[in-house]
N, C-alpha and C positions, 0 to 999 in steps of 0.2 A: 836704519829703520828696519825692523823685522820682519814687516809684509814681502813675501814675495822669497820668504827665505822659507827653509823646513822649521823656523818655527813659525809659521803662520799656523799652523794644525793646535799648535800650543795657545798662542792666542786665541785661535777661537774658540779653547775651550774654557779658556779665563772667564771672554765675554759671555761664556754661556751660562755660567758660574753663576755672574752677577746677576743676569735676566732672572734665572731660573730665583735667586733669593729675593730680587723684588717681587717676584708674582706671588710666591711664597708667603712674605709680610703683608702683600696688601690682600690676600686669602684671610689670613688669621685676622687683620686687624678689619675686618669687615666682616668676620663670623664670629670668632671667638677673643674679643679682644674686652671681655670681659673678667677673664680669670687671671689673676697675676703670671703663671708659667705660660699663658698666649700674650702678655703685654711685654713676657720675658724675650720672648721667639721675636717679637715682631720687631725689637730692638737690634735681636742678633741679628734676621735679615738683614736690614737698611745698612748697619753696620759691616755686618760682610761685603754685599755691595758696593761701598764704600772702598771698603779695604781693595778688592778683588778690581773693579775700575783703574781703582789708583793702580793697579799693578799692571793689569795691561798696558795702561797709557805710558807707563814708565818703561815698560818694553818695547812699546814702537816711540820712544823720545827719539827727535835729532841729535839735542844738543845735554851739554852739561848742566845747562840753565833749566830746561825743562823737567830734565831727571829729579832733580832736587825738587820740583815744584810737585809732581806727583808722588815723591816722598812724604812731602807732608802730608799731602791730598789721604794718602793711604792709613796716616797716623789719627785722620781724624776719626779713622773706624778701628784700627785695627787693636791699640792696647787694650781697650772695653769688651772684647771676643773671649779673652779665657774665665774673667770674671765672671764674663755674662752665660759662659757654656757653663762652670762649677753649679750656679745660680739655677740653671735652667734641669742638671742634675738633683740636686736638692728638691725642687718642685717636683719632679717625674717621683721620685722616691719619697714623697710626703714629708721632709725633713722642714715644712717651711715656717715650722713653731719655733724652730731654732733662727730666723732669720729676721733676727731684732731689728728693726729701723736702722739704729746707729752700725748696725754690721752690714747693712746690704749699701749704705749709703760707704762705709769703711771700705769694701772689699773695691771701689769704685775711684779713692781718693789718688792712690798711687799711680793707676793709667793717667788719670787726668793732668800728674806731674809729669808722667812722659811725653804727653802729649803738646803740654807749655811747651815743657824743654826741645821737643822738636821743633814746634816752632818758630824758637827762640836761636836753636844750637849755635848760628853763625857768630854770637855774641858770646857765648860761654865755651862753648864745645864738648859740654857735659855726656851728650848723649852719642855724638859722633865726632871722633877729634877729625876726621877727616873724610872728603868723597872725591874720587881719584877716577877717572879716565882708566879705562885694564884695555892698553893697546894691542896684549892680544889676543883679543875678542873677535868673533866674526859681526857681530856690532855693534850700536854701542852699549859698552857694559861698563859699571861702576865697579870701583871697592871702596866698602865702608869698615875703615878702621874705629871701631868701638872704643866708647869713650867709657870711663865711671860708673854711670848714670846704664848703659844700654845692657851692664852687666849685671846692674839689678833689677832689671825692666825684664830681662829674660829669665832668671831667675824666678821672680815671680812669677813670667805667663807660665814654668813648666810647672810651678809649686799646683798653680789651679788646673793644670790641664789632667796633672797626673792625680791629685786629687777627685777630681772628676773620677777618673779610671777606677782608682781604689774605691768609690762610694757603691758606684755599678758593680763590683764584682765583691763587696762585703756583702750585697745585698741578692746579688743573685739566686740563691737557694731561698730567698722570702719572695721571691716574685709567684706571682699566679701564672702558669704555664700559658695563657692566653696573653698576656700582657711579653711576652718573649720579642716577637719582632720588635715590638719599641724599645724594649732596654739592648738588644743588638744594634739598632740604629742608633742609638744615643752614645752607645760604647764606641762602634766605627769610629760614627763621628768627632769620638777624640783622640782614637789611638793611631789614626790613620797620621792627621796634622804631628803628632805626638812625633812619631818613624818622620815626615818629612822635614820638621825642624833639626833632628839630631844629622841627617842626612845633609841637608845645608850649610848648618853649623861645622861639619865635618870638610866638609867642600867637596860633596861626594855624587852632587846633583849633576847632569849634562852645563859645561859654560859657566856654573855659580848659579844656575837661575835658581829662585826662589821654588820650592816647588808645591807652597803651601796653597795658594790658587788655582793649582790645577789640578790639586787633592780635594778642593772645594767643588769643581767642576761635581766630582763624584760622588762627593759625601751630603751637597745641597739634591745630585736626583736624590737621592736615598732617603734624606728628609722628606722630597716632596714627595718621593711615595708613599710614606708613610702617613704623612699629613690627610692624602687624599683618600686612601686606601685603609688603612687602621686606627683612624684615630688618635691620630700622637698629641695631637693639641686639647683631647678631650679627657687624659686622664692625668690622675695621679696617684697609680694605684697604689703604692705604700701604704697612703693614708687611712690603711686598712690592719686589720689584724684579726686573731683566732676567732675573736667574737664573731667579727663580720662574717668570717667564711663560716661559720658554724652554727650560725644562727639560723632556728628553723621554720623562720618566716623569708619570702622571698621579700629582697630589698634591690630597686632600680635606683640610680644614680644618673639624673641628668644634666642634660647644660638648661638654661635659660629658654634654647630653643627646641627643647625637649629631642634632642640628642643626646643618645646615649653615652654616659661616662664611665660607668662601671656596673657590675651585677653581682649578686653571691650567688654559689652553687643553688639555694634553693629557690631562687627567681628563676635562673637556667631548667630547672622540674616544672616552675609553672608555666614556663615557655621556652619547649626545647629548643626553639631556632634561632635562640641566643647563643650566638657564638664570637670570639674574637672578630670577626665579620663586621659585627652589627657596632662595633663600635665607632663613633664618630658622627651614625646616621639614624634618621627620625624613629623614634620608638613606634608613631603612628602605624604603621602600617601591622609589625608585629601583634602590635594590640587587638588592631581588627578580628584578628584571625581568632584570636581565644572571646572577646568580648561583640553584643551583638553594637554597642557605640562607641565613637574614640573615646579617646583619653580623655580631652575633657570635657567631653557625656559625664564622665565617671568620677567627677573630681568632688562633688556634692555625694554622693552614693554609701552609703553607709555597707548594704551587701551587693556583692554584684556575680550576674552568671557568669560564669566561666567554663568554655568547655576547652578540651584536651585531648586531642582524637576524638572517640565515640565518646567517649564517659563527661559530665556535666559535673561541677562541684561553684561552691558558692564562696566569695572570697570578701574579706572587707577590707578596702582597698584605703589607702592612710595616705594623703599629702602633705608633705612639707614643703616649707621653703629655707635653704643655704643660704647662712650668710656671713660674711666675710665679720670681723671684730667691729668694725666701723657702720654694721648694719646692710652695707649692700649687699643687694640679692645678686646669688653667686650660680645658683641651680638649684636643681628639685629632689627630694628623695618623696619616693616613695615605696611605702611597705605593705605587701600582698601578704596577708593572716588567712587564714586556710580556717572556714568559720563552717565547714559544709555539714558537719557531724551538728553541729549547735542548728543548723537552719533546718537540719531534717527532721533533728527530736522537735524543735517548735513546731513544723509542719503537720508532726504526725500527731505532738497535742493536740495543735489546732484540729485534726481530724476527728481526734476521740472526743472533742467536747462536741462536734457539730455530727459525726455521722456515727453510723453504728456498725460496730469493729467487726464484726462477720461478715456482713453483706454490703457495706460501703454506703450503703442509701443513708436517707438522713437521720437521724434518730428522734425517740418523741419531743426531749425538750426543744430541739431547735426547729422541728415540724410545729410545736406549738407558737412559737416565734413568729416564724414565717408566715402561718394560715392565719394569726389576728391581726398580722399585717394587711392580707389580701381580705379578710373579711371586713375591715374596717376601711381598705378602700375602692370595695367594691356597695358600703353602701352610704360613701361620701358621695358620690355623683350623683353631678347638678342631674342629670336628665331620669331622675329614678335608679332604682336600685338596680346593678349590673349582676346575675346570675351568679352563682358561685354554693358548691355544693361539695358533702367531703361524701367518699364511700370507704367502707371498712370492711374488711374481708379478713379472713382468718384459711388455713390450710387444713380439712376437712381430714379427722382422722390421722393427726398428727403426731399422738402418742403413739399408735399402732408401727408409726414407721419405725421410729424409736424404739420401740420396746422387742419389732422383729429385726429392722435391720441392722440398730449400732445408730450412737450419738452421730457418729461421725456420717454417716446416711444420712441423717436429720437436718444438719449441716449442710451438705449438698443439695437436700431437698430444697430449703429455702431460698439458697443462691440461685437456686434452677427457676425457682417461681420468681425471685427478682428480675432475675432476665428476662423472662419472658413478657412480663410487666414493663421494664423500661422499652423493649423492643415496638411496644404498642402504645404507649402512652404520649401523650404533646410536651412539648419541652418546656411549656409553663406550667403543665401539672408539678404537684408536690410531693414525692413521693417520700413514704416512710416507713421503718417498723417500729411498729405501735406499743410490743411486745408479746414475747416468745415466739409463737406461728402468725400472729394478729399484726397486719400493717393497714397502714391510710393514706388515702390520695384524698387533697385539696385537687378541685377541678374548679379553678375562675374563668368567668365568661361562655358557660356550657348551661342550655338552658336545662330545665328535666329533661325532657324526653332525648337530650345527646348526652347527658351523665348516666342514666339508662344504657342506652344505645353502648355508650363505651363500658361502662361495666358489664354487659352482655358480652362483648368482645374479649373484654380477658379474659373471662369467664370458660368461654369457647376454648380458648388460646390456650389457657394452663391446664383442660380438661386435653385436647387434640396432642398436647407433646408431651407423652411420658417421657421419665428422667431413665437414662443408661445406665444400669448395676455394672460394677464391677465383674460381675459375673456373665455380665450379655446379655442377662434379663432388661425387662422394661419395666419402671414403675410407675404405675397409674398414680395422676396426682389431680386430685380439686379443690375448687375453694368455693368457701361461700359469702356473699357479700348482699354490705347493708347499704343502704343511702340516705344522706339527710341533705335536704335543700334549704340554704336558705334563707328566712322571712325577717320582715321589718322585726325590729328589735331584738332579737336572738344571738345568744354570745358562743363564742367556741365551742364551752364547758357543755352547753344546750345539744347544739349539733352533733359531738359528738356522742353522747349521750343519747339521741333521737338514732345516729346510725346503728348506735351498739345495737338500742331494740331490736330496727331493722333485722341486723344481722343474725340478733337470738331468732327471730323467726324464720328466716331462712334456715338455721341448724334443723330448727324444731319440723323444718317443710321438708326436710328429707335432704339436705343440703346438696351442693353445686347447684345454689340459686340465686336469682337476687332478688332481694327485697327492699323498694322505697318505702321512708316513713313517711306516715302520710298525715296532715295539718293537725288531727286528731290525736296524734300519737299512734295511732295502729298503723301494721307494715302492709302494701300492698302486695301481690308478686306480678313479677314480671320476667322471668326466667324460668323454665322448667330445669325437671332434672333428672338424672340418669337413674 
């Protein structure tokens, strides 16, 4: 028996071999046991297991009788390993268009006859003519004299191992530099076994031991670090080409459980913290960070914010669903369009039809909009009609500035008088330019005497803050203004028309005044002036 000798260090790393490939299978096949290359893994686990079991128990056997039994034991995993490694190559590499039914089902037939034939040997001896006692062993050790049968049986495992080898390193210069540790782990994984068989075969191991279970020992961490750490079970990045990487929309490739499976370079621009890292593990969080809701907040969304550091752009964000020939859903792609240029010209349409391109306030059409809105529901109410009044003012002396200072003075003059205007006004006032120096406020819910009151206040306001020249001078600025309030039955076109009067009497009054119209049509005052 072995225990208790210097190979006990050796067995227990057989047994660790195995542990570590069950925990392995029953990971993938409880995460990702929906994609043909994780139902590939989860085969090879169990199957390793299998094999790597049967080999420790066959190194701590007593007897003749036993050794043979964990022979078989070992047979029921081990011919289906290289098939199932070339297979699991193939997947990693995207070659799996090439893997017809009747070929994945073929490449599987000939283990299954070694595996009879194991079964079977003591009747035929096809596969071993003989299992011999080697007395001298330090314990007990077998020899198996090769039958027929075992030297096509290895034949084949080297035909698919080495095949494996060459598929990884045809394709190596196609891989994406982020996808590297998984095609190194994939390649170990079979060049390692690869050296250990020729080593055995050779008889060049310590005692004859086998030394392909304790090369597993090694080559299963490697897997599971990769499994847990990179993603190995979530990609298949072949399945890729020039298009993908150079196409200049970002494209996400998920699993089912919106785990990340793959990226192009321009998905990594829409989110730099996409890196070999991130694969394997929830896109969620990443998302956060650029969008104000998750993913799928976003999956109805035609545009959506996005920021990027400081700067903001707008994306419209496309979901699909993968799916296998057979129609099962496999995973998610989705594609980030870069639409920000398109949402800012409609924004900025949408501006020029609603406000007015100098000064930002609203312009007449959409002030007219608005104020038959407010004038028609301020004289629907049940309990009488609710106050509502417009004033109209103009920039007193407006060519003058113009014609001394420069357009471009004239320009600033009026931005200057809007500020000053929004800085005082209530924020369900209506503010507008009317046209050239001439704007209008809708004031609803202000009786007379506070639509007075407040047009006296701007009044004050644009008259007390001259505008800053360029030159350090100061320029005096006023305005004059009209008011209409108003009465049962009276439509926009009225009002404002009653203000205009207004206002011409105020010009006519010596202007920076204001003037109500009054029931009659004549303007009262109620503002003096400078």
């Amino acid at each position: 028996m072995l225990l208790g000798t210097p190979y006990s260090a050796i067995l227990t790393m057989i047994v660790t071999a195995g542990v570590i490939n069950i925990i392995m299978g029953i990971y993938v096949l409880t995460n990702r046991s929906n994609q043909s290359m994780s139902r590939m893994f989860v085969a090879h686990c169990f199957l390793s297991a299998i094999y790597i079991f049967g080999s420790a128990l066959e190194l701590s056997a007593d007897s003749l009788g036993e050794v043979k039994l964990w022979i078989k034991a070992q047979y029921l995993g081990m011919p289906f390993l290289p098939p199932i490694n070339l297979l699991l190559v193939m997947y990693f590499l995207g070659m799996d268009r090439f893997l017809k039914s009747f070929l994945r089902v073929g490449l599987f037939a000939l283990p299954a006859v070694t595996m009879v034939l194991v079964m079977s040997n003591e009747a035929h001896h096809l596969y071993y003519r003989d299992i011999v006692v080697n007395t001298g062993a330090a314990f007990l050790k077998v020899d198996l004299i090769a039958g027929p049968w075992y030297i096509i049986a290895g034949a084949y495992t080297f035909g698919c191992m080495i095949g494996g080898v060459v598929l990884l390193l045809l394709y190596w210069g196609r891989m994406k530099a982020s996808y590297r540790i998984q095609h190194i782990t994939m390649l170990t994984g079979l060049v390692l076994p690869l050296i250990g068989d020729f080593l055995y075969l050779g008889n060049l191991t310590p005692d004859g031991i086998d030394p392909i279970p304790v090369i597993m020992a090694l080559t299963s961490a490697m897997y599971m670090w990769a499994l847990a750490s990179r993603g190995l079970m979530n990609v298949a990045p072949i399945a890729r080409d020039n298009l993908f990487e150079s196409m200049s929309d970002g494209v996400l490739v998920l699993d089912m459980n919106n785990r990340l499976v793959d990226f192009n370079p321009a998905a990594a621009a829409v989110m730099p913290e996409l890196t070999s890292f991130a694969f394997g593990r929830s896109i969620e969080p990443l998302w956060r960070l650029h969008s104000d809701g998750g993913l799928m907040d976003s999956a109805d969304m035609k545009e959506t914010l996005w920021r990027i550091g400081e700067q903001t752009y707008y994306y419209d964000i496309r979901f699909s669903v993968v799916r296998k020939k057979g129609g099962q859903e496999t995973g998610k792609l989705i594609v980030l369009i870069d639409v920000s240029e398109w949402v800012r010209l409609q924004q900025r349409l949408h501006e020029l039809a609603f406000r007015d391109g100098l000064t930002g306030i609203w312009n007449r059409t959409h002030f007219m909009q608005l104020s038959e809105q407010l004038l028609l529901a301020s004289a629907a109410e049940q309990d009488g009609e609710q106050p509502f009044a417009l004033l109209l003012f103009d920039i007193d002396h407006f060519k003058r500035i113009n014609d001394t200072h420069g357009h471009d003075i004239g320009d600033r003059a009026l931005i200057h008088v809007v500020g000053v205007c929004q800085a005082t006004l209530r924020d369900e006032d209506v503010f507008a330019r009317y046209g050239g120096e001439e704007f209008v406020i809708a004031m609803p819910g202000l009786p007379p005497a506070g639509v007075e009151a407040a047009a006296e206040r701007l009044r004050q306001e644009i008259a007390s803050r001259p505008m800053a020249l360029p030159s350090g001078e100061r320029l005096a600025i006023t305005a004059s203004f009209g008011i209409a309030a108003a009465s049962d039955g009276i439509g926009l076109k009225q009002l404002l028309k009653a203000a205009d009067t207004a206002l011409y009497e105020a010009k006519h009054a010596g202007r920076n005044t204001v003037r109500t119209a009054a029931a009659a049509g004549t303007a009262a005052l109620v503002g003096g002036r400078v």
